[in-house]
Backbone of each chain as nested JSON, in Angstrom:
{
  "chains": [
    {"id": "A", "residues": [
      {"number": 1, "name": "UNK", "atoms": {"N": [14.992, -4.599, -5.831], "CA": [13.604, -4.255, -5.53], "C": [13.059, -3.424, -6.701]}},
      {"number": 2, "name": "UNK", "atoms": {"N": [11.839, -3.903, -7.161], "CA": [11.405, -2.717, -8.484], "C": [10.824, -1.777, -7.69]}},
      {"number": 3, "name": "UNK", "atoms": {"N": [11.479, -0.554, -8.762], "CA": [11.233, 0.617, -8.772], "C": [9.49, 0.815, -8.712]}},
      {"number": 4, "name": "UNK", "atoms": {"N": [9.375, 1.827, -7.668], "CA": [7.806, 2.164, -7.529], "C": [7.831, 3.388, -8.003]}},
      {"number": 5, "name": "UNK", "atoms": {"N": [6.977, 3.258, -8.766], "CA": [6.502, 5.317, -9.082], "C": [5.435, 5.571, -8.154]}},
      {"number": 6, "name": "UNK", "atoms": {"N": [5.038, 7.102, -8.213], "CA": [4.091, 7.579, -7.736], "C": [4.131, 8.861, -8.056]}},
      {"number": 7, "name": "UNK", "atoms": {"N": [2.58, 9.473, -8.144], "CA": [2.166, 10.997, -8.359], "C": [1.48, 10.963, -7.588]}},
      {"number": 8, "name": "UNK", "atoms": {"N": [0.962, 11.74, -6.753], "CA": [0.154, 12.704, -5.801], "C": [-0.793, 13.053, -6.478]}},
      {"number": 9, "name": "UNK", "atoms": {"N": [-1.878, 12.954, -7.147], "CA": [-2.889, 13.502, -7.847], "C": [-3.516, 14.432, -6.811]}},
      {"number": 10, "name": "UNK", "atoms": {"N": [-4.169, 14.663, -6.243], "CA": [-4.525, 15.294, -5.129], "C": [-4.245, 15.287, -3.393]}},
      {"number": 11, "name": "UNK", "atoms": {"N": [-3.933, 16.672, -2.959], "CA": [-3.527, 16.77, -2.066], "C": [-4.824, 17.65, -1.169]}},
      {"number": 12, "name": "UNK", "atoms": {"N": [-4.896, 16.712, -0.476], "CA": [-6.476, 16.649, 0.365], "C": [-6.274, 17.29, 1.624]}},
      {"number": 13, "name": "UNK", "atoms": {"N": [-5.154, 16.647, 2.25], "CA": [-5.41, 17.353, 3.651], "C": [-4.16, 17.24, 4.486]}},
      {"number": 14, "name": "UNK", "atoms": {"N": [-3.543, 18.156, 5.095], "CA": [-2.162, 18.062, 5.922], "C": [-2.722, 17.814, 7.213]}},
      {"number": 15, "name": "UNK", "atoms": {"N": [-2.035, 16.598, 7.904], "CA": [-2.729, 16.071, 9.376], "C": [-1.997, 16.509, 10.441]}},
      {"number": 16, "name": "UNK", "atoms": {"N": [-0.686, 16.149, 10.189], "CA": [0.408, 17.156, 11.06], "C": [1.333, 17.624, 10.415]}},
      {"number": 17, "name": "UNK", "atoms": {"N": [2.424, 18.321, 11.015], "CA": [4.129, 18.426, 10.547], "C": [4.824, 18.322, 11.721]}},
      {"number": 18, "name": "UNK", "atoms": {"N": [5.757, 17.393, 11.332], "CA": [6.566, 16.986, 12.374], "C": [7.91, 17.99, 12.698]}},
      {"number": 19, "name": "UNK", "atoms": {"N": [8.927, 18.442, 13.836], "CA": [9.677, 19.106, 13.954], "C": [10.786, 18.949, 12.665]}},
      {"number": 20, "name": "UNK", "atoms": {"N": [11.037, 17.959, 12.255], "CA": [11.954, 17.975, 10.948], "C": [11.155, 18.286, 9.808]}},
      {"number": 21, "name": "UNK", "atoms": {"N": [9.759, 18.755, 9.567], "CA": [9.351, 19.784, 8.537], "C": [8.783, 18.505, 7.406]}},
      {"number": 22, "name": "UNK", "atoms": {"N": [8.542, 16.96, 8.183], "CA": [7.541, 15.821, 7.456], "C": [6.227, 16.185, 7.766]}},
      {"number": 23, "name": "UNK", "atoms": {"N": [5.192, 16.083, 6.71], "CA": [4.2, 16.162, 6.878], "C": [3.077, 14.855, 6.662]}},
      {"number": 24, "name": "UNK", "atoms": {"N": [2.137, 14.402, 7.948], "CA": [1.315, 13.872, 7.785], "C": [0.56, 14.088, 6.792]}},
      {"number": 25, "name": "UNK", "atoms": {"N": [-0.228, 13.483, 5.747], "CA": [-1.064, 14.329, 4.501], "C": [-2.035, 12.912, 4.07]}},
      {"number": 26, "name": "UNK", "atoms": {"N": [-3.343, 13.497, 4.348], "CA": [-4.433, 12.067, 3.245], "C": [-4.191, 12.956, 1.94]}},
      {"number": 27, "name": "UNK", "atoms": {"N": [-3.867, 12.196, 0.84], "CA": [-3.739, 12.7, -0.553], "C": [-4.231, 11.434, -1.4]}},
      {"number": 28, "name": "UNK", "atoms": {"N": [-4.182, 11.795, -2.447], "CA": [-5.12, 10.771, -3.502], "C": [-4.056, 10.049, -4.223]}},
      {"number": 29, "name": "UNK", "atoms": {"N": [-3.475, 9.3, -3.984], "CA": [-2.242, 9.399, -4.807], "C": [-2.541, 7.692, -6.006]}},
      {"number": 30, "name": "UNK", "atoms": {"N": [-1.483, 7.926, -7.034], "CA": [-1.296, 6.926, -8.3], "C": [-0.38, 6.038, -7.706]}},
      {"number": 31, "name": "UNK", "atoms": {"N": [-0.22, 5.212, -7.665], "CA": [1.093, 3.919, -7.581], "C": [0.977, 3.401, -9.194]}},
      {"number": 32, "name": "UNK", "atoms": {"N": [2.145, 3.527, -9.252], "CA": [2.703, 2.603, -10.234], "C": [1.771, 3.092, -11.654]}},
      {"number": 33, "name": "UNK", "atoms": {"N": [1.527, 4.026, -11.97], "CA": [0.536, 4.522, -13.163], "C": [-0.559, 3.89, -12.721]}},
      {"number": 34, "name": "UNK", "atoms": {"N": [-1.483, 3.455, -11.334], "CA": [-2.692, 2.586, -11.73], "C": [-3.404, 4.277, -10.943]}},
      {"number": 35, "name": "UNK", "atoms": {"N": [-4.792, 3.369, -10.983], "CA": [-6.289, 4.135, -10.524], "C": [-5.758, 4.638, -9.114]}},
      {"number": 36, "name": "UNK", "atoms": {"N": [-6.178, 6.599, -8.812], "CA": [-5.536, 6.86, -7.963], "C": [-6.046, 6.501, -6.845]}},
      {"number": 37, "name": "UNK", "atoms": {"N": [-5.571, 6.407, -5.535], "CA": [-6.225, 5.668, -4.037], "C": [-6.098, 6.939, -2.984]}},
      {"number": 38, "name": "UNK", "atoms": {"N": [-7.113, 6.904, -2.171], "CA": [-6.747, 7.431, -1.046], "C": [-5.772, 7.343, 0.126]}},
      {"number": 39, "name": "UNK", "atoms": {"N": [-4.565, 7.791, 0.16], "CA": [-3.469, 7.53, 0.994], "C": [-3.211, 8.257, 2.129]}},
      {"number": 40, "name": "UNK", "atoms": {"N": [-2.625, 7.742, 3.195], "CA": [-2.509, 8.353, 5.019], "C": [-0.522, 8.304, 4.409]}},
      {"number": 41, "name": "UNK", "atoms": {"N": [0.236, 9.151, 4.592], "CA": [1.485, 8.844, 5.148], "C": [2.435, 10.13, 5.317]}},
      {"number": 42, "name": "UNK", "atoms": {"N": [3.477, 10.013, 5.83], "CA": [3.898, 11.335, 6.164], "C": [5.386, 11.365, 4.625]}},
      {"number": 43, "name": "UNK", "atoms": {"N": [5.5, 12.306, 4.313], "CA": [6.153, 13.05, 3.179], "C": [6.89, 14.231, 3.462]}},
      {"number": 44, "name": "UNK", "atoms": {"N": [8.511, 14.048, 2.841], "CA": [9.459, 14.795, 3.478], "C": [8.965, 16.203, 2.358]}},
      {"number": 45, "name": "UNK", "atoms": {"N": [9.649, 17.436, 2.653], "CA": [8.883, 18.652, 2.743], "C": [8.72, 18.7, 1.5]}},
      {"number": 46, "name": "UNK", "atoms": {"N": [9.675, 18.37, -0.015], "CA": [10.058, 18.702, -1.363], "C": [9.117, 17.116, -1.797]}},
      {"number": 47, "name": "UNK", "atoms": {"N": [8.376, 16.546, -1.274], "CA": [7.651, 15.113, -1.485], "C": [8.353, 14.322, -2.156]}},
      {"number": 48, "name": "UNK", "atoms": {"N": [9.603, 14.086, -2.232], "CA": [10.286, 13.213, -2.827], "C": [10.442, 11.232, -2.033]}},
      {"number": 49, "name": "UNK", "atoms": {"N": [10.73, 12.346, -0.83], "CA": [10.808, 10.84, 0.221], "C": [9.149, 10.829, 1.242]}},
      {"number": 50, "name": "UNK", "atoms": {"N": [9.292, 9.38, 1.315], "CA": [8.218, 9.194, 2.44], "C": [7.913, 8.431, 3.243]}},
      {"number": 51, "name": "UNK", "atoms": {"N": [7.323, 8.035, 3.765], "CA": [7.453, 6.781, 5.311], "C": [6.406, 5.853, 4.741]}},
      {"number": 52, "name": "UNK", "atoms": {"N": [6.072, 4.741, 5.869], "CA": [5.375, 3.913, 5.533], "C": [4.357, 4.771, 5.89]}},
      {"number": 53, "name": "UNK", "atoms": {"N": [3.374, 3.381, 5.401], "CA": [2.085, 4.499, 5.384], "C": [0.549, 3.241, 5.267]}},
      {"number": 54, "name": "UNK", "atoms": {"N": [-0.644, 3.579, 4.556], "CA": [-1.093, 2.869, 4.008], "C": [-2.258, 3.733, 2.84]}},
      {"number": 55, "name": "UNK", "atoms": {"N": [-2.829, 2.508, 1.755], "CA": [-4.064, 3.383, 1.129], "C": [-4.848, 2.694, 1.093]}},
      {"number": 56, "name": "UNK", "atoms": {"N": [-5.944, 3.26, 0.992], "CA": [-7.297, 3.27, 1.702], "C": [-8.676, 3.278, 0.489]}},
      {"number": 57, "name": "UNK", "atoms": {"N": [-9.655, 2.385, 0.524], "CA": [-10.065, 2.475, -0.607], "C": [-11.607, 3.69, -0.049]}},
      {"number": 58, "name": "UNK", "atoms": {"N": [-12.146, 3.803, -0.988], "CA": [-13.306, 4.703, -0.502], "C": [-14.088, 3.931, 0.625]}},
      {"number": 59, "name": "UNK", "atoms": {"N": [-14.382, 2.896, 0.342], "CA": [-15.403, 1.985, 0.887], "C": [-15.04, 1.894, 2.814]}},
      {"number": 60, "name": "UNK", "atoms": {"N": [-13.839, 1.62, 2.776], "CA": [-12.847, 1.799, 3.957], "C": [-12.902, 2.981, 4.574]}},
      {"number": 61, "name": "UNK", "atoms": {"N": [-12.928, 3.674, 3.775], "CA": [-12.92, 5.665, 4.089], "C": [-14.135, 5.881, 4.472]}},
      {"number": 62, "name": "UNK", "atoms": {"N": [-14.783, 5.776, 3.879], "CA": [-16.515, 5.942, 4.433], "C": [-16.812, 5.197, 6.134]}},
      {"number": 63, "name": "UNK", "atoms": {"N": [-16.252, 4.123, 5.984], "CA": [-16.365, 3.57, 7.636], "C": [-15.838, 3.893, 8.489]}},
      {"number": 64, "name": "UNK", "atoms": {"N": [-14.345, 4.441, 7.764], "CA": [-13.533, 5.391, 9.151], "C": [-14.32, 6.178, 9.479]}},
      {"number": 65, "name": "UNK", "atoms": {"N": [-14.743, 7.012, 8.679], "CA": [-15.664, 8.204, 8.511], "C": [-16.651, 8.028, 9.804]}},
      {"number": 66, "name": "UNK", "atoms": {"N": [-17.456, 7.092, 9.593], "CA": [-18.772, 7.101, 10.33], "C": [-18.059, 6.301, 11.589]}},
      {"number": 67, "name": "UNK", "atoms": {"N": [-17.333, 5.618, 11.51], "CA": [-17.044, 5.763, 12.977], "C": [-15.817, 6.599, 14.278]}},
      {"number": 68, "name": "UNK", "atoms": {"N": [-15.494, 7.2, 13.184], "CA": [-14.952, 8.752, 13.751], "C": [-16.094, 9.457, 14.376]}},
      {"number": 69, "name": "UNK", "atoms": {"N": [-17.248, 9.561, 13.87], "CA": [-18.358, 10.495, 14.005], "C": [-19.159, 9.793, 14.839]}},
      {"number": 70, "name": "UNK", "atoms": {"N": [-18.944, 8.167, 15.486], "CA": [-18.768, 8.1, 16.874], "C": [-18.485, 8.016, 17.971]}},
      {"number": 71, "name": "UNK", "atoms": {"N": [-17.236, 7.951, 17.903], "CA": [-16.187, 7.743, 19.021], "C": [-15.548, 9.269, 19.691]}},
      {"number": 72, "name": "UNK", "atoms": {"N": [-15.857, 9.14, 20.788], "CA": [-14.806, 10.475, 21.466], "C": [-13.623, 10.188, 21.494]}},
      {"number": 73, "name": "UNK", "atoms": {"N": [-12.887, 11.465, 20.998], "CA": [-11.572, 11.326, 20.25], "C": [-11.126, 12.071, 21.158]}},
      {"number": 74, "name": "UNK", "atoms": {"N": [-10.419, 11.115, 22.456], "CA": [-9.385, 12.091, 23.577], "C": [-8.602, 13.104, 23.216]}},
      {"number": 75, "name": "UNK", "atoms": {"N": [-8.226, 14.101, 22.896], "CA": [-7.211, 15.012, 22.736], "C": [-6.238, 14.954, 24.074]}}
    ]},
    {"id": "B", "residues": [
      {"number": 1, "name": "UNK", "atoms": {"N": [17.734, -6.863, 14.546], "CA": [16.887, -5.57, 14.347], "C": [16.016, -5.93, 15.861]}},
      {"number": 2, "name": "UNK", "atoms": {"N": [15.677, -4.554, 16.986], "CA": [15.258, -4.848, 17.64], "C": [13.811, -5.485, 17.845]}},
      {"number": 3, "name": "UNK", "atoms": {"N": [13.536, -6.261, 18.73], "CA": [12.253, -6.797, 18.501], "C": [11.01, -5.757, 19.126]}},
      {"number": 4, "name": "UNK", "atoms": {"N": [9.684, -5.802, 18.69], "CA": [8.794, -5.057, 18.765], "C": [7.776, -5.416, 19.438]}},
      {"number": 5, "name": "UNK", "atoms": {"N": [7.382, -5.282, 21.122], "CA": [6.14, -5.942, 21.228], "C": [5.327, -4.926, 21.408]}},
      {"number": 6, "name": "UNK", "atoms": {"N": [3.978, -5.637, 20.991], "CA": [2.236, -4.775, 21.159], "C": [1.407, -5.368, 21.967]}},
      {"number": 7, "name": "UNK", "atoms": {"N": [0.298, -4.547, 21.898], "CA": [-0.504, -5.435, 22.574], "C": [-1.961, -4.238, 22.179]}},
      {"number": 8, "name": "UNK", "atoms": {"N": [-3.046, -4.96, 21.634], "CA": [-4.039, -4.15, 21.021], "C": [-4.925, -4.055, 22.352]}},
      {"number": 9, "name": "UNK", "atoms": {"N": [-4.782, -2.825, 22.821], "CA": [-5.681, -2.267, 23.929], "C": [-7.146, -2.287, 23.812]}},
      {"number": 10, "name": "UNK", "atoms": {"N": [-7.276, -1.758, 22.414], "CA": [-8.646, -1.91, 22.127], "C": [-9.071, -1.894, 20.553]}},
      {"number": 11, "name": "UNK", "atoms": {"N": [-10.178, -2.907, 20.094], "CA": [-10.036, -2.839, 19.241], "C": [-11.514, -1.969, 18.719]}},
      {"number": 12, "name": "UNK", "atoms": {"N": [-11.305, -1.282, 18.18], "CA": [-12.431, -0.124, 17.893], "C": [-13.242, -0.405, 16.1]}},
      {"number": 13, "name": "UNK", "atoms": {"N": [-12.534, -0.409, 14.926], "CA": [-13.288, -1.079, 14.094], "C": [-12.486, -1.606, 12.892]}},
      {"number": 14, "name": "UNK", "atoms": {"N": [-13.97, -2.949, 12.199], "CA": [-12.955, -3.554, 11.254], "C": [-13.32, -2.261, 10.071]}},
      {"number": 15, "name": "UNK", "atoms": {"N": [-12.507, -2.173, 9.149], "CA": [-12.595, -1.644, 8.0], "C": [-12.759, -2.122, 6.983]}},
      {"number": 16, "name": "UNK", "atoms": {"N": [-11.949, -3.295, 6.925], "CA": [-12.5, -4.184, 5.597], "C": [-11.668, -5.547, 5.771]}},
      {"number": 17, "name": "UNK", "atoms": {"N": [-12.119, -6.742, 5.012], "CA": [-11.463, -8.094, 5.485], "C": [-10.992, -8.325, 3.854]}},
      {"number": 18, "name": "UNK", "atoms": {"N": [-9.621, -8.514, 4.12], "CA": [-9.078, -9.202, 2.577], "C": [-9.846, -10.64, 2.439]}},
      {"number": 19, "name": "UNK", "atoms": {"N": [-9.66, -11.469, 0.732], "CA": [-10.062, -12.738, 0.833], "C": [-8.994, -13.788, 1.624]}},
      {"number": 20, "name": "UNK", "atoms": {"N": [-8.143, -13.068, 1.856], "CA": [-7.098, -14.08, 2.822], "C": [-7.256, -14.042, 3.856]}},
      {"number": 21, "name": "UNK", "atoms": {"N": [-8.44, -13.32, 4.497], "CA": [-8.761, -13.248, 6.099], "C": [-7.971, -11.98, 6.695]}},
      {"number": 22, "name": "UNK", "atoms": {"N": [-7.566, -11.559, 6.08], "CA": [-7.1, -10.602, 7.03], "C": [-7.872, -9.181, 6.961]}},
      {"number": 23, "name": "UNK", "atoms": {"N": [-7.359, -8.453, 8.314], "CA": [-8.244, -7.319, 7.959], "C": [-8.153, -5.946, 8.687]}},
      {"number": 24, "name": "UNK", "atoms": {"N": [-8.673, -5.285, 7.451], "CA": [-7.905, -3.364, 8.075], "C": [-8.645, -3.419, 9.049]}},
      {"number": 25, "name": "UNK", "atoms": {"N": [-7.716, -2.598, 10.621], "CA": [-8.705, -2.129, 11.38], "C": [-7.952, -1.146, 12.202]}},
      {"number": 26, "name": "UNK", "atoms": {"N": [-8.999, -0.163, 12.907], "CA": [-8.636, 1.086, 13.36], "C": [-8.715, 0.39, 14.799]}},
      {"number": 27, "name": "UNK", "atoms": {"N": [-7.568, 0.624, 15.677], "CA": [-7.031, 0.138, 16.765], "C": [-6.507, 1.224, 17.493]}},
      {"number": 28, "name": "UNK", "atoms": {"N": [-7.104, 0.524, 19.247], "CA": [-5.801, 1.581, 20.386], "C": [-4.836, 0.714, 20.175]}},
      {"number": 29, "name": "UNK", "atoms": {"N": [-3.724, 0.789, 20.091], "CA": [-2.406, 0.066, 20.017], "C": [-1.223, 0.747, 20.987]}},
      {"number": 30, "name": "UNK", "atoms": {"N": [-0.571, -0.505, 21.933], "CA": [0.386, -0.239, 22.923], "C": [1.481, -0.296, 22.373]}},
      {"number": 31, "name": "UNK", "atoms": {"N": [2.527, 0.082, 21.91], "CA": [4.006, -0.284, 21.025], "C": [4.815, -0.215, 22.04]}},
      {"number": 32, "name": "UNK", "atoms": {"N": [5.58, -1.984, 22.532], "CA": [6.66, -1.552, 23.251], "C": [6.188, -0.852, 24.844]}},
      {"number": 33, "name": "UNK", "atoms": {"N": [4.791, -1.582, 25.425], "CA": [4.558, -0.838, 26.454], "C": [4.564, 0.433, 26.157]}},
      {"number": 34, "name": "UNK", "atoms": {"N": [4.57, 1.468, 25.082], "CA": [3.853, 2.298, 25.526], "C": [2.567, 3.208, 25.368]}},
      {"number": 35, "name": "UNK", "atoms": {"N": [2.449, 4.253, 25.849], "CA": [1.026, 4.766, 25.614], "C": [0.648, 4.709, 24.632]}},
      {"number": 36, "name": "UNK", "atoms": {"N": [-1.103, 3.971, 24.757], "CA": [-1.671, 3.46, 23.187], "C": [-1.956, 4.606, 22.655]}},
      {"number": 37, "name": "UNK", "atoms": {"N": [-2.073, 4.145, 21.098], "CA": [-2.11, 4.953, 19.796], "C": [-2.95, 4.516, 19.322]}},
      {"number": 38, "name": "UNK", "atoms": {"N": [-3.711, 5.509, 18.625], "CA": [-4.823, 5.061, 17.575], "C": [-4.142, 4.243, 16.243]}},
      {"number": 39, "name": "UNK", "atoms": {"N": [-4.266, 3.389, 15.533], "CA": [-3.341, 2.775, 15.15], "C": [-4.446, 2.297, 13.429]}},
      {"number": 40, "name": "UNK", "atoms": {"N": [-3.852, 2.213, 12.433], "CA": [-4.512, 1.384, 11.529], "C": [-4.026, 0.881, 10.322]}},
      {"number": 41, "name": "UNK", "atoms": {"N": [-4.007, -0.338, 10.627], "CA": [-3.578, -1.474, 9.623], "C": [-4.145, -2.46, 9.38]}},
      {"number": 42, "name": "UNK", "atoms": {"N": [-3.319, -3.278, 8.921], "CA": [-4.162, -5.102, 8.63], "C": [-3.41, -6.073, 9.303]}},
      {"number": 43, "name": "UNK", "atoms": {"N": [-4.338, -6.673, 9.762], "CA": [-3.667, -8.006, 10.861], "C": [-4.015, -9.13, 10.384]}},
      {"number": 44, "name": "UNK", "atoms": {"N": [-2.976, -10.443, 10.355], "CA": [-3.576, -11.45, 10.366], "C": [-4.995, -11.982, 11.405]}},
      {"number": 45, "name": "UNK", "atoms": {"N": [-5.873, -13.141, 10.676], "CA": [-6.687, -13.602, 11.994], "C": [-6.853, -13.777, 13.125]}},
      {"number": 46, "name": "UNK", "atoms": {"N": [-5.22, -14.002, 13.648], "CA": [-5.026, -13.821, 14.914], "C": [-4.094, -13.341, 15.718]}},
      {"number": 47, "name": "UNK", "atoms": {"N": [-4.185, -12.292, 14.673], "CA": [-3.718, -11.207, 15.336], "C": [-1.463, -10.936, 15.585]}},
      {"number": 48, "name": "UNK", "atoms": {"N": [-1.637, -12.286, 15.031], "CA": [-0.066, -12.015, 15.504], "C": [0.75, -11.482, 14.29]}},
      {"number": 49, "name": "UNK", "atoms": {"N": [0.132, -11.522, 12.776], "CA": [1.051, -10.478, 12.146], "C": [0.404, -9.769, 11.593]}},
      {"number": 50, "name": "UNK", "atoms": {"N": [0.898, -8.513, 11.34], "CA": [0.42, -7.452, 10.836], "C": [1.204, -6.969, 9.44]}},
      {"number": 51, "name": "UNK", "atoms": {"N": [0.682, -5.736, 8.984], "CA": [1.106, -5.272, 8.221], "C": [1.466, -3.977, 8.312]}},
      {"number": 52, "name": "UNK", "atoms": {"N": [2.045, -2.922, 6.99], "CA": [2.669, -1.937, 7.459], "C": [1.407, -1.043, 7.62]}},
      {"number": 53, "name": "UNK", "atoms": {"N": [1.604, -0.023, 8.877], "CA": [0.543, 0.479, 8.648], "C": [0.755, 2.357, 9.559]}},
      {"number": 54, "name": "UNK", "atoms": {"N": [0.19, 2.889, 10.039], "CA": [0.063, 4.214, 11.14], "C": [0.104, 4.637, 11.535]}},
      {"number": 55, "name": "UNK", "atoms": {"N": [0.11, 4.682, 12.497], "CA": [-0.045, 5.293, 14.307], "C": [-0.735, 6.64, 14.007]}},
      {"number": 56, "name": "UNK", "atoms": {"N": [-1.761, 7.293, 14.949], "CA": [-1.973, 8.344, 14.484], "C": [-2.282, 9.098, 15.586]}},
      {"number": 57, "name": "UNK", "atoms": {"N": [-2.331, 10.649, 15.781], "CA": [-2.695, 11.014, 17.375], "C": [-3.925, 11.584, 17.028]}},
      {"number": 58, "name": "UNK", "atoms": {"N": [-4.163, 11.894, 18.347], "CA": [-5.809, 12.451, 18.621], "C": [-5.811, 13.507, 18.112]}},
      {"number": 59, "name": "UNK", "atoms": {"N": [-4.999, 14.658, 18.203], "CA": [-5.181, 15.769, 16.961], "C": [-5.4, 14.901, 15.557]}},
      {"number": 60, "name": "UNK", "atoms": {"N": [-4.526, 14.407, 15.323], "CA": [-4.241, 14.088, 13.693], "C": [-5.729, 13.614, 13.566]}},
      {"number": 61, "name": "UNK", "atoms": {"N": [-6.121, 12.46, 14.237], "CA": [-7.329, 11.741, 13.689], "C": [-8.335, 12.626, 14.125]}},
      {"number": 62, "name": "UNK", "atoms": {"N": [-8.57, 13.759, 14.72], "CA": [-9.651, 14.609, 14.773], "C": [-9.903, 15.637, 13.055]}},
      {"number": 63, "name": "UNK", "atoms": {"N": [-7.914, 15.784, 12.969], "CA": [-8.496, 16.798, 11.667], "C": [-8.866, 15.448, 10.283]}},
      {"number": 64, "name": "UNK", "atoms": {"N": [-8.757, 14.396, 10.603], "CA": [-9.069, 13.389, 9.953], "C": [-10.144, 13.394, 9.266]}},
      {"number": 65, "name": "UNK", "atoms": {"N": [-10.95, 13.451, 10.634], "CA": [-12.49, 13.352, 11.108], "C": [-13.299, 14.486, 10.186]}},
      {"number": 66, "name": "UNK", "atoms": {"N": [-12.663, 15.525, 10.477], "CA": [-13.122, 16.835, 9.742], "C": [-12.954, 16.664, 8.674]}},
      {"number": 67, "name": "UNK", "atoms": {"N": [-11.731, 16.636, 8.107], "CA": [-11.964, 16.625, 6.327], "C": [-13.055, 15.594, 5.909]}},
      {"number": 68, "name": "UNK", "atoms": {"N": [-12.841, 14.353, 6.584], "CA": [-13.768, 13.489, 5.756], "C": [-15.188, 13.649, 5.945]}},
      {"number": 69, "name": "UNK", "atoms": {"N": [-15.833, 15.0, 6.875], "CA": [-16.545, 15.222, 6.832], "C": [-17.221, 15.933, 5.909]}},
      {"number": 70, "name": "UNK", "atoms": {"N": [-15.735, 17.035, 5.3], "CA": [-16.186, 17.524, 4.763], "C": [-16.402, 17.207, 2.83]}},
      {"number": 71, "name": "UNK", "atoms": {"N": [-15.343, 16.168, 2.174], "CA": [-15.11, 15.874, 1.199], "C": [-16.067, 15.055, 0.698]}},
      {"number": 72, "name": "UNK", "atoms": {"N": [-16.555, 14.825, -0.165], "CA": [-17.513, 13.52, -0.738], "C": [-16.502, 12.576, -0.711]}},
      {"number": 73, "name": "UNK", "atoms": {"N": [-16.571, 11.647, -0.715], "CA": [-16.51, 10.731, -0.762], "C": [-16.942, 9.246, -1.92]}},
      {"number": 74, "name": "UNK", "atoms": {"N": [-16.248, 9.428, -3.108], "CA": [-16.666, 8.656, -4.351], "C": [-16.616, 6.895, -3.976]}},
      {"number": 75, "name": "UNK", "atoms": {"N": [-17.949, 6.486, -3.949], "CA": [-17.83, 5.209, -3.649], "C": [-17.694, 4.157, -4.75]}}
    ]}
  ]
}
């Protein structure tokens, strides 16, 4: 399997932490040296390891956006 | 590997459609009978495959909600 890189260019927002000390996080991150993306996934505490996940382009983000800002969000 | 069934409770919005038809979307999702999850990935057209993608809870996608309220957003 080829090797994937990645940098974290920005770290935007912690969503949860899980009892083993993973954290949910939207961060901006690089794949593979390209243009950085907006990413959802959870990341073990030293960010080395991480789960599946997905990234998200702005355009996508903007619609979550506005329809977050209509939906009642059960807690 | 055990098998996985779903069943999309509700489907709440598309996010974006690849040119192969498929397409991100923010979903209640049942995993395995159980209690649905806000969920978001990409599904085939009909629905029977997906891709890797989420799960997210009602806290998580509330502080979601908030940051992306609060961040610009570069389109």
């Amino acid at each position: 399997m080829a090797e994937v890189t990645f940098e974290i260019v920005k770290h935007i927002k912690i969503l949860s932490e899980s009892k083993k000390g993973w954290k949910k996080e939207l961060n901006l991150v690089s794949w593979n040296n390209n243009e950085p993306k907006y990413d959802i996934r959870e990341w073990s505490q030293d960010h080395t390891k991480m789960s599946k996940g997905i990234t998200i382009t702005p355009e996508e983000l903007k619609i979550l956006k506005d329809i977050l800002n209509e939906i009642e969000i059960k807690l």
